[in-house]
C-alpha positions in Angstrom: 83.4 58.6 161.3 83.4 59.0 157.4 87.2 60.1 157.7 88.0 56.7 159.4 85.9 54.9 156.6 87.4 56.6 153.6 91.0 55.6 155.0 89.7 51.8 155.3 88.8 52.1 152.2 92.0 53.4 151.0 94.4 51.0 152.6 92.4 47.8 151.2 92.7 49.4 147.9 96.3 49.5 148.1 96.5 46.1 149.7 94.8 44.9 146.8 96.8 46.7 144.2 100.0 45.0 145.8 99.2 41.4 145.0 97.8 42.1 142.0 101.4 43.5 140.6 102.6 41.1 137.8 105.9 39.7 137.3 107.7 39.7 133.8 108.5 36.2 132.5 112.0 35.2 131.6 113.6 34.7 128.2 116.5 32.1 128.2 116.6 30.5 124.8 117.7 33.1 122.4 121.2 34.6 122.1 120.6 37.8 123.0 119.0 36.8 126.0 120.4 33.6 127.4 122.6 34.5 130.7 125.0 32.7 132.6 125.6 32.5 136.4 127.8 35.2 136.5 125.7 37.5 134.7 123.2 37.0 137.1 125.0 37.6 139.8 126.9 40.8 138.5 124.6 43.4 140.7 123.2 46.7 139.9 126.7 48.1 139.1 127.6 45.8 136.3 123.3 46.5 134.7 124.7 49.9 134.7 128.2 50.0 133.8 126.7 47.5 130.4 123.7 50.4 130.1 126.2 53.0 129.6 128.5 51.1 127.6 126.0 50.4 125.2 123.9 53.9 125.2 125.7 55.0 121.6 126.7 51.3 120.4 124.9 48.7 118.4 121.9 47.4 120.1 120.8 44.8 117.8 121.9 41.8 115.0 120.9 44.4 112.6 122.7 46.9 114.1 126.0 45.3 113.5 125.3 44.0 110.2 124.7 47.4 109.4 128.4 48.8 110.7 130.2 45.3 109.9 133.6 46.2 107.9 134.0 45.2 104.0 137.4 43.3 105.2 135.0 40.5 106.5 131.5 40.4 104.5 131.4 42.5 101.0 128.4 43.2 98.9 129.5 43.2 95.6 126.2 45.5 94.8 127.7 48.6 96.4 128.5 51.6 94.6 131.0 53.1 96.8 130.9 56.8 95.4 127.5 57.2 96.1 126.7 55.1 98.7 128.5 56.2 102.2 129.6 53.3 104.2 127.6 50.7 101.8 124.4 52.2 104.1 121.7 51.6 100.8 123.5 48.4 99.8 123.3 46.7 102.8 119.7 47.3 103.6 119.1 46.3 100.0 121.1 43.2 100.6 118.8 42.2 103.4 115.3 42.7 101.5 116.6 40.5 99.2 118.5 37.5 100.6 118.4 38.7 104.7 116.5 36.6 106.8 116.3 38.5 110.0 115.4 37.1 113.6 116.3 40.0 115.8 114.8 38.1 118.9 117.4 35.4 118.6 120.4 37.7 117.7 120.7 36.3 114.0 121.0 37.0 110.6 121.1 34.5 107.6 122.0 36.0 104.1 121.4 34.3 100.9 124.0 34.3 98.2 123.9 34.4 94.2 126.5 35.2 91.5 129.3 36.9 92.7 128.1 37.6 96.3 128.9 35.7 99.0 126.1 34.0 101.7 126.7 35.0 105.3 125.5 34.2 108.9 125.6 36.3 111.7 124.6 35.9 115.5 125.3 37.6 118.8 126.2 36.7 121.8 125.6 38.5 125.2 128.6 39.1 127.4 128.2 39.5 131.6 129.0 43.0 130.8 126.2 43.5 128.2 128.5 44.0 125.3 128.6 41.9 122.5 130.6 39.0 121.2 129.7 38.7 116.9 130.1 35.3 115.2 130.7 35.9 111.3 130.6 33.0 108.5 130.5 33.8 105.0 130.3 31.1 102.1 131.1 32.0 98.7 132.0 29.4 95.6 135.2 29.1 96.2 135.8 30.4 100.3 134.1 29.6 103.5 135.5 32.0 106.3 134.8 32.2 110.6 135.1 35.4 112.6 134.8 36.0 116.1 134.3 39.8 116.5 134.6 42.4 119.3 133.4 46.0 118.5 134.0 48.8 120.5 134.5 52.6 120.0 133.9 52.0 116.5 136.6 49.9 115.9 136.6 45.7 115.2 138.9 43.5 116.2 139.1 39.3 115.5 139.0 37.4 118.9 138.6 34.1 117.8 141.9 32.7 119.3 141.2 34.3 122.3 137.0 33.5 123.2 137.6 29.8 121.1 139.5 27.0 121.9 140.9 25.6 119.7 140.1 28.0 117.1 141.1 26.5 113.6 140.5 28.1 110.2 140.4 24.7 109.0 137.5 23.9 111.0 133.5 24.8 110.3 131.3 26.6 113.1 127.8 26.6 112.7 126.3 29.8 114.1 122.7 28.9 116.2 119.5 30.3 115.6 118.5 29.6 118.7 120.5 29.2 122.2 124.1 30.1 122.0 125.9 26.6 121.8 128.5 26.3 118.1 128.5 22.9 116.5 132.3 22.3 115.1 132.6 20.2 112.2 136.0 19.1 110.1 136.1 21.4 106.8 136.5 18.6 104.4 138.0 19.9 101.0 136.3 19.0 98.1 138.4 21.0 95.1 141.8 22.7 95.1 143.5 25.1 93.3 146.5 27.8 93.8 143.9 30.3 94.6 140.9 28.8 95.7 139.4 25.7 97.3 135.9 24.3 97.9 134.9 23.0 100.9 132.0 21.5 102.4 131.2 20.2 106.5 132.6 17.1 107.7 132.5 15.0 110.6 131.1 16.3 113.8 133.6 17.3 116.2 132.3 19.2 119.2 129.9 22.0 120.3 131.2 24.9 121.7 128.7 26.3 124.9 129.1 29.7 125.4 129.9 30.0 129.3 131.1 33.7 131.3 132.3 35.6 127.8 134.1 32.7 126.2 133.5 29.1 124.7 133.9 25.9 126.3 134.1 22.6 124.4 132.0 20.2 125.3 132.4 16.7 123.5 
């Protein structure tokens, strides 16, 4: 009789314990974690085809600040004898100017003197890689990258993941969500080497749909 009342006792428990199992809420507002319908549908073999393509890559914003190439963002503060790779300059860089909102997949950099501001955000692929948006701003520049990175190596997609790409145009990055605003570049100042520029006229946003841009006007 007490065997037949201990296993009562055991199954309720266990009934019990199954309702009671939470569900985790979803995040669907910051770059890093906003997904599209073809994410969603990938399956377990694309979750584990991204997992192992990302076991030994950057996980993070800060990540990629950290392994971004001097070709696109320099810190003038380096001292490239001692400091391998610019590894002590850039961390410096960030205490000082870096605002850094790893849960959104951005970075905003301050600028002063010589050393140019920059922006950075990420944006999640179906694959779980990465897709890096770059602008720097400097007195007499303002430059837009679209970057892949894989096996170590970086590559400028922009005419290929934005239409209508235009170096002559201004993307502002988001903070939040994964939609670009596109604005004219409107040039303020001229010279043989340089020009100043600041944003124009609104032109479109750019929503970021299956791995690529889409314009929507």
């Amino acid at each position: 009789m007490k065997i037949v009342i201990a296993m009562a006792c055991l199954a309720a428990f266990y009934a019990c314990g199954s309702e009671t199992t939470s569900v985790p809420s979803e995040k669907t507002t910051s770059n890093v974690n906003a997904q599209n319908s073809s994410a969603a549908s990938g399956g377990s073999q694309a979750s584990e085809e991204s997992a192992t393509a990302n076991v030994s890559g950057p996980k993070n914003v800060r990540d990629f600040f950290m392994l971004l190439p001097e070709k696109y963002f320099v810190l003038e503060g380096c001292e490239r004898d001692k400091d391998k790779d610019c590894k002590k300059a850039r961390e410096d860089y960030l205490k000082t100017f870096g605002e850094v909102d790893s849960a959104n997949g951005y970075i905003k950099g301050g600028c002063d003197g010589a050393q140019a501001c920059m922006e950075m955000a990420i944006f999640k692929r179906p694959d779980g890689t990465y897709l890096v948006g770059l602008a720097t701003e400097a007195e007499m520049m303002n430059d837009f990258y679209f970057l892949d990175y894989k096996n170590g190596a970086w590559t400028d997609v922009a005419n290929t993941v934005v239409p209508e790409f235009n170096k002559k145009k201004m993307y502002v990055l988001p903070r939040h969500g994964t939609t670009v605003q596109v604005f004219t570049k409107k040039i303020v100042e001229k010279g043989d080497d340089y020009e100043t520029s600041e944003r124009g006229a609104k032109l479109y946003d750019l929503e970021w749909k299956e791995g690529k841009f889409a314009i929507k006007r």
